[in-house]
C-alpha positions as CSV (number, residue, x, y, z in Angstrom):
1,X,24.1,-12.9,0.2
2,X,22.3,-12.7,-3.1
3,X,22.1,-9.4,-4.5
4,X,18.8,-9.2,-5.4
5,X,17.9,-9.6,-1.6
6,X,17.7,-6.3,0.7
7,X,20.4,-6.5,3.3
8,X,18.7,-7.4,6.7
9,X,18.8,-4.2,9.1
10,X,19.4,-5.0,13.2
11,X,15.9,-6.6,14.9
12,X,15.5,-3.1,16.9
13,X,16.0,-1.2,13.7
14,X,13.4,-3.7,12.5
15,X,11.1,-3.1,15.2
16,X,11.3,0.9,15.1
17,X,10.4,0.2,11.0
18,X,7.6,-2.0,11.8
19,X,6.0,0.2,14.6
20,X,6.4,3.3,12.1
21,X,4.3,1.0,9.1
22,X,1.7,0.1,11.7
23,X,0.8,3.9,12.5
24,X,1.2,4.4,8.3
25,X,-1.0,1.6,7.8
26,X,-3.6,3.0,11.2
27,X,-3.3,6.2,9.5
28,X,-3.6,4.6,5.4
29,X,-7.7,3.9,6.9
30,X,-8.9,6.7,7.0
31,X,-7.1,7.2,3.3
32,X,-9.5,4.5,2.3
33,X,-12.7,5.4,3.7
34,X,-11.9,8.6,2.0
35,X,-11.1,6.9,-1.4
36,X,-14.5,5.1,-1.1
37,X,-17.0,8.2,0.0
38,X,-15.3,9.9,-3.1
39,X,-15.8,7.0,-5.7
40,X,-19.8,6.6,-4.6
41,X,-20.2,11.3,-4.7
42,X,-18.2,10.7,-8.3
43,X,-20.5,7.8,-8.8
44,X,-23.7,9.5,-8.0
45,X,-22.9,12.2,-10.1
46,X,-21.6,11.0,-13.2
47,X,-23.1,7.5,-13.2
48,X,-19.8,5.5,-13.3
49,X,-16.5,5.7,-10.9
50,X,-13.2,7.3,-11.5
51,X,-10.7,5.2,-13.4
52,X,-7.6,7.1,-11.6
53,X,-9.1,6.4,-8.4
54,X,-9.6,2.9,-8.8
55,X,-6.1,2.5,-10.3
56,X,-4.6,4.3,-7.4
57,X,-7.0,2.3,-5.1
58,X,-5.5,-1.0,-6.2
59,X,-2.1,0.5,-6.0
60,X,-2.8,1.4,-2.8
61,X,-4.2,-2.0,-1.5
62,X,-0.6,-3.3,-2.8
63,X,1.2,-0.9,-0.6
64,X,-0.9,-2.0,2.4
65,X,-0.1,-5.5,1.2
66,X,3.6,-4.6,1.0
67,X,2.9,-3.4,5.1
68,X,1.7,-6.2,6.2
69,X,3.5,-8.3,5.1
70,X,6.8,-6.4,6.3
71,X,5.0,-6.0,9.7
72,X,4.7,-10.0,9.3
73,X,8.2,-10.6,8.8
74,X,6.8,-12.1,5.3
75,X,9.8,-10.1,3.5
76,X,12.8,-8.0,4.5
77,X,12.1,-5.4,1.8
78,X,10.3,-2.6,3.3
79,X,7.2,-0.6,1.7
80,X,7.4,3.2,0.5
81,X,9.1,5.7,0.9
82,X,12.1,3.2,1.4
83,X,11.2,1.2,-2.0
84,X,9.0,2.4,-5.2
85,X,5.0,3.0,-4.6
86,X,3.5,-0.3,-6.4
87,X,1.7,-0.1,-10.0
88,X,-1.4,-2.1,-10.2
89,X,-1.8,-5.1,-12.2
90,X,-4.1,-3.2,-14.8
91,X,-5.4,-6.7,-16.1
92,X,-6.0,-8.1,-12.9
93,X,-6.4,-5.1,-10.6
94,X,-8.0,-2.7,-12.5
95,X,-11.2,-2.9,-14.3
């Protein structure tokens, strides 16, 4: 096996994993309706959104990315907590 590859847990391991991401990913939302009614209130009020919300926004959207496609059997490597919370792109994410 190549090292650089995760080593492949059982398919009921794999199953457990994927039921836990898809109640992370039911509860990851309400996270981003959240995110968005903040960004227009800090909008509204200061005329422009927050830079630390949209980066963490983008990182964010990576991390459901990193769900999905662990829930799609896409990749073996499984999202946060069990690997490192994605960093945006800040030239292509990030304004």
């Amino acid at each position: 096996m190549n090292e650089s590859e995760p080593e492949k847990d059982s398919l009921l391991l794999t199953v457990l994993y994927m039921v836990l991401f898809y109640f992370i990913f039911a509860v990851a939302g309400y996270v981003l309706i959240a995110l968005g009614v903040i960004q227009v209130v800090v909008r509204l009020l200061s005329g422009s959104p927050n830079a630390e919300l949209q980066r963490f926004g983008a990182s964010f959207g990576r991390y459901l990315g990193q769900i999905v496609h662990y829930i799609a059997m896409h990749t073996d490597t499984k999202p946060y907590p069990f690997s490192t919370w994605p960093q945006p792109d800040d030239q292509r994410d990030t304004p």
